[in-house]
C-alpha positions in Angstrom: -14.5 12.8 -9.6 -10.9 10.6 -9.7 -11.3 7.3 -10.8 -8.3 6.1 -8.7 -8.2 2.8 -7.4 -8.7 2.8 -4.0 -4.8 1.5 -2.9 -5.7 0.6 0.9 -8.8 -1.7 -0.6 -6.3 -3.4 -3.0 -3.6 -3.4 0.1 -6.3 -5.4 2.1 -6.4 -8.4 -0.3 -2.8 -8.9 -0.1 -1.6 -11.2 2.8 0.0 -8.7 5.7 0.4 -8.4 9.1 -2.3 -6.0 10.2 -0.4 -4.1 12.9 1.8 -3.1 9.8 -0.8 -2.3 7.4 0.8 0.9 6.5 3.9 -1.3 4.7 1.5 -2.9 2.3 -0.3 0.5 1.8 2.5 2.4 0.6 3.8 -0.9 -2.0 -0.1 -0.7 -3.1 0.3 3.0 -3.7 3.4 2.8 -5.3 2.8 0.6 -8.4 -0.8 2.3 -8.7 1.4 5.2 -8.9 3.3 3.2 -11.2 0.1 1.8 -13.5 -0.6 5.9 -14.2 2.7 5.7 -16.4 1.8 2.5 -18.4 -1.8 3.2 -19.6 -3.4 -0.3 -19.3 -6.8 -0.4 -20.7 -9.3 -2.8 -18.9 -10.0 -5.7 -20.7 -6.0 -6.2 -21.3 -4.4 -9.4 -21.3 -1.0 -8.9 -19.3 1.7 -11.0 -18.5 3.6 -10.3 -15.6 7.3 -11.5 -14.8 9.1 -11.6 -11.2 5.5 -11.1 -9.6 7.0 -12.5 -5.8 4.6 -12.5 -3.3 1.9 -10.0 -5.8 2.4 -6.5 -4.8 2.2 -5.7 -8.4 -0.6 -8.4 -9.6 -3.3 -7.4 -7.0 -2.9 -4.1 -8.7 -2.9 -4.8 -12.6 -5.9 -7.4 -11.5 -8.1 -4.5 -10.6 -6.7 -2.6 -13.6 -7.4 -5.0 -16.4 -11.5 -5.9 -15.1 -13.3 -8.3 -15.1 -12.8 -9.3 -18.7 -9.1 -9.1 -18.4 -6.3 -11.6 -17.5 -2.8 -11.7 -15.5 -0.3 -14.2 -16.2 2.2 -14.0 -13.0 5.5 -15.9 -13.1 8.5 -16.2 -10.7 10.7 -19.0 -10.7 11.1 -18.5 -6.7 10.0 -22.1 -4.7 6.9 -21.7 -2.8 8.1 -21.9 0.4 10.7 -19.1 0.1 10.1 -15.7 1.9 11.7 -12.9 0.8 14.1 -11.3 3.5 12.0 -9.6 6.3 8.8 -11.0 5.0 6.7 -12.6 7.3 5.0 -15.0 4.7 6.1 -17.1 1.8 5.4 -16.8 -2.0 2.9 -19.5 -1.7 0.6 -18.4 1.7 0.5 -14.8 -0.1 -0.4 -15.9 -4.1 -2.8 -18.6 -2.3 -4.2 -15.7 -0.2 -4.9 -13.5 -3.3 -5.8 -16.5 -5.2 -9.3 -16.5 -3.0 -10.0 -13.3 -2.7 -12.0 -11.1 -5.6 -9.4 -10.9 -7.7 -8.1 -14.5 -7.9 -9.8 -15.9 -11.0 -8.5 -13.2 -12.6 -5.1 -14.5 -11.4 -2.8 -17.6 -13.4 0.5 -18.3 -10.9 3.4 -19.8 -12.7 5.9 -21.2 -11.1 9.0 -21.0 -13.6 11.6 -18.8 -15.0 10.5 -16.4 -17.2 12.8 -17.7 -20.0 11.5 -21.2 -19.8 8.0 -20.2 -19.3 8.3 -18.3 -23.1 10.1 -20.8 -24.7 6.6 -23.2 -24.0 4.5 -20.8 -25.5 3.3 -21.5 -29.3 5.9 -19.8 -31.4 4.6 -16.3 -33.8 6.0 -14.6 -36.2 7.5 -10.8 -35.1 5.3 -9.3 -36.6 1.9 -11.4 -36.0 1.2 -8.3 -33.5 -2.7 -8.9 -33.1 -2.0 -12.7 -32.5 0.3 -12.1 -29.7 -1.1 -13.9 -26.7 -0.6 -10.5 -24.2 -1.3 -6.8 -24.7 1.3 -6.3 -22.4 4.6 -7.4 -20.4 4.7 -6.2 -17.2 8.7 -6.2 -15.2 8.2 -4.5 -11.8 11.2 -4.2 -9.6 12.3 -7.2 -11.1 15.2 -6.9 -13.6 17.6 -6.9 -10.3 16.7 -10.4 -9.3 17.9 -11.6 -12.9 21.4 -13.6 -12.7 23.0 -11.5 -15.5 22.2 -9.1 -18.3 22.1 -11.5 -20.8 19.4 -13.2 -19.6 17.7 -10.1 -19.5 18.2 -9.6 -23.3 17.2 -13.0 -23.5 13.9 -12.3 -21.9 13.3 -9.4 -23.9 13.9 -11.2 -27.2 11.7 -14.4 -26.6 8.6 -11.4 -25.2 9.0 -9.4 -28.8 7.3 -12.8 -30.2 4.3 -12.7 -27.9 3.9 -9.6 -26.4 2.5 -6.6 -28.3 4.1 -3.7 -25.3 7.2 -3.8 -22.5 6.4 -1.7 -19.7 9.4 -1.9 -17.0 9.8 -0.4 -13.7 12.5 -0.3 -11.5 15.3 1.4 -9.5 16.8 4.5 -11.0 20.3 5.1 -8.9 19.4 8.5 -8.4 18.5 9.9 -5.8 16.0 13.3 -6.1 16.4 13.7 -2.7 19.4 13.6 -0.3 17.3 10.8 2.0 17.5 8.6 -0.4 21.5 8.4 -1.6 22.5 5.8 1.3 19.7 3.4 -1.0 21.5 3.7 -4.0 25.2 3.2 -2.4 23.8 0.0 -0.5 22.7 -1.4 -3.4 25.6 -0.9 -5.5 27.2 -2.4 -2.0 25.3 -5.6 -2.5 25.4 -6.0 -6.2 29.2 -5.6 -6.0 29.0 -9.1 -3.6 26.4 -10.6 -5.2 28.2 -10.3 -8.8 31.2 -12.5 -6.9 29.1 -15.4 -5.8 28.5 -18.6 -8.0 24.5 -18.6 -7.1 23.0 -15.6 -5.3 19.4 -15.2 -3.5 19.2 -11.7 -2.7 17.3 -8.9 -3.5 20.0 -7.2 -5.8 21.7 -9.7 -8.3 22.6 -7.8 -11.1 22.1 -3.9 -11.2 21.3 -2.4 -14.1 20.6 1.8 -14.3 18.0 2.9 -16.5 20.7 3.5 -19.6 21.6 -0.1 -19.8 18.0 -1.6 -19.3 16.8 0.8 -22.2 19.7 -0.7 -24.8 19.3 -4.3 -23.8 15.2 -3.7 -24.6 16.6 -1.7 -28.0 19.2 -4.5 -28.8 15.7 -7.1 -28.5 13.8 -4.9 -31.0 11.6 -2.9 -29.3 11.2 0.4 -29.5 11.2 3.3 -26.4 7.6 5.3 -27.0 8.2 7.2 -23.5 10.3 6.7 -20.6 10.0 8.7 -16.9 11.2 8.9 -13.3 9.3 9.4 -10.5 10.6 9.8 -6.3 9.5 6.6 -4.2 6.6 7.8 -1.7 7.8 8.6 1.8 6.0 5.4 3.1 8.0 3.2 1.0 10.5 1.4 3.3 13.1 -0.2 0.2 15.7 1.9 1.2 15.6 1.4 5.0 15.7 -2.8 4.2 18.4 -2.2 2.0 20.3 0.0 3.9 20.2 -2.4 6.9 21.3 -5.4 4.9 24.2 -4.0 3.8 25.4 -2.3 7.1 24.5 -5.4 8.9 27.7 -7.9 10.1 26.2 -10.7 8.0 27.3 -8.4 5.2 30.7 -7.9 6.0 31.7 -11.8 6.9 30.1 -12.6 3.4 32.7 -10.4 1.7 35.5 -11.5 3.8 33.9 -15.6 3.0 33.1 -14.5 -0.6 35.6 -12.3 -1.9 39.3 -13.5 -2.0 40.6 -11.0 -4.0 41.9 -7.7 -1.5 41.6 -5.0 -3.7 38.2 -6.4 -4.7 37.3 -7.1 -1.2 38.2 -3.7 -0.9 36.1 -2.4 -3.0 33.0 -3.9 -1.6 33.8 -2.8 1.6 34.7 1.3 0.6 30.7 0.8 -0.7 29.7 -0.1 2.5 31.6 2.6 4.3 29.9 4.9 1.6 26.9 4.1 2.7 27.2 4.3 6.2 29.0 7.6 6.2 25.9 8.6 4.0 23.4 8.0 7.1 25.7 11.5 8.5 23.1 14.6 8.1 20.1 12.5 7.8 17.4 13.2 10.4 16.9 9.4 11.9 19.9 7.8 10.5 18.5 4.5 9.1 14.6 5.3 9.9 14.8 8.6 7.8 16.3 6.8 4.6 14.2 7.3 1.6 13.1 4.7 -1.5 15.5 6.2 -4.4 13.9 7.4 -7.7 11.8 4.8 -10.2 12.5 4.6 -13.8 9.4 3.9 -15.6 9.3 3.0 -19.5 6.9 2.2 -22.4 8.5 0.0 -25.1 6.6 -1.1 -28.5 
């Protein structure tokens, strides 16, 4: 008999909008999907950083039991709402926070940077002292203002944290669905990259070879690494495909970017992924999730 969680149970004590179930279904199943890859024993204490509104918490809450912990920071205000999300950070953590997995639940409102830094400080080495058996970064790293803020993080985690497990986009696409994701993301990185402060959902993009150095170049080591194709049910790719096709995208290059060749740039992207949608049963509403890079480090 499987011992899989069951992901629509674990869906249901996340804050959603019933007549869209299915959206919250297929997140649930995803980083379930995602958990199989990481090998989290129950009991585990786990910290988890960029957590949003807890997609990813609900589900290492059930993993770790009821004598385990999660630790879930995002520096995000309360009242913010991710784009097309009907609820803020604060109504969904709240929501989670009384159901039967809350006291299993600490929210932490801070950067992940600063929220190390107040920890005790250990030695490298002190491994069985560390305060968690493991640092969780789901779909994440992209919301980090630059790559060295990511090494950063990974440094200040090597004192306290005894495994990395990191999961994010791949920028491949298995299946031909799924390429207008990856150029709309590139799209939006190559805007985002040119504003002095940025709030969306793709900041600084960073492929699966550069994430794995920057966690080498911190001192951790890579034990196994994978990539699996986002479920049909996952709707990434549509949201980002529509941001970046949208005319709020293009007046924000032509506000943002001064430079013509670099404005030209951004815009050739765009065009990219547009002429991508050609061939695709649906146009925007057959776009797939790209792949998911999934790694271990130690």
């Amino acid at each position: 008999m499987s011992t899989q969680p069951d992901a629509a149970s674990i869906a249901r004590l996340s804050l959603h909008d019933p007549s869209h179930f299915n959206i919250q279904d297929s997140q649930t199943l995803h980083r379930l999907g995602l958990l199989q890859h990481w090998n989290i024993p129950t009991g585990s204490k786990i910290l988890e950083l960029g957590c949003g509104q807890g997609d990813c918490t609900t589900v290492l809450a059930s993993a770790v039991g009821e004598q385990g912990s999660v630790v879930a920071v995002d520096p995000a205000d309360l009242d913010y709402a991710p784009a097309g999300a009907p609820y803020t950070l604060g109504e969904a953590q709240s929501h989670i926070s009384q159901g039967p997995l809350g006291r299993r639940i600490t929210w932490v409102q801070q950067s992940p940077v600063e929220y190390l830094s107040s920890l005790p400080s250990l030695s490298p080495t002190a491994r069985e002292s560390k305060s968690f058996d493991a640092t969780v970064l789901a779909h994440s790293l992209w919301y980090f203002a630059s790559p060295s803020i990511i090494l950063a993080t990974f440094r200040a985690l090597k004192q306290h944290s005894k495994r990395l497990l990191l999961a994010e986009w791949s920028l491949v696409a298995t299946h031909p669905a799924a390429q207008p994701h990856v150029l709309a993301a590139l799209a939006q990185a190559a805007l985002e990259c040119r504003k002095p402060n940025s709030e969306s959902n793709v900041r600084t993009v960073l492929g699966p070879k550069r994430l794995a150095e920057l966690a080498l170049a911190a001192g951790w080591q890579l034990e196994n690494e994978s990539r699996v194709q986002g479920g049909e049910g996952l709707l990434d790719g549509q949201w980002e495909v529509s941001a970046c096709l949208s005319s709020l995208f293009e007046k924000e290059v032509k506000e943002q970017v001064s430079d013509e060749r670099e404005q030209a740039v951004v815009l050739a992207l765009r065009d990219a992924c547009e002429a991508s949608l050609e061939g695709i049963p649906g146009g925007r509403k057959g776009v797939r999730a790209m792949d998911v890079w999934v790694a271990n480090f130690v």
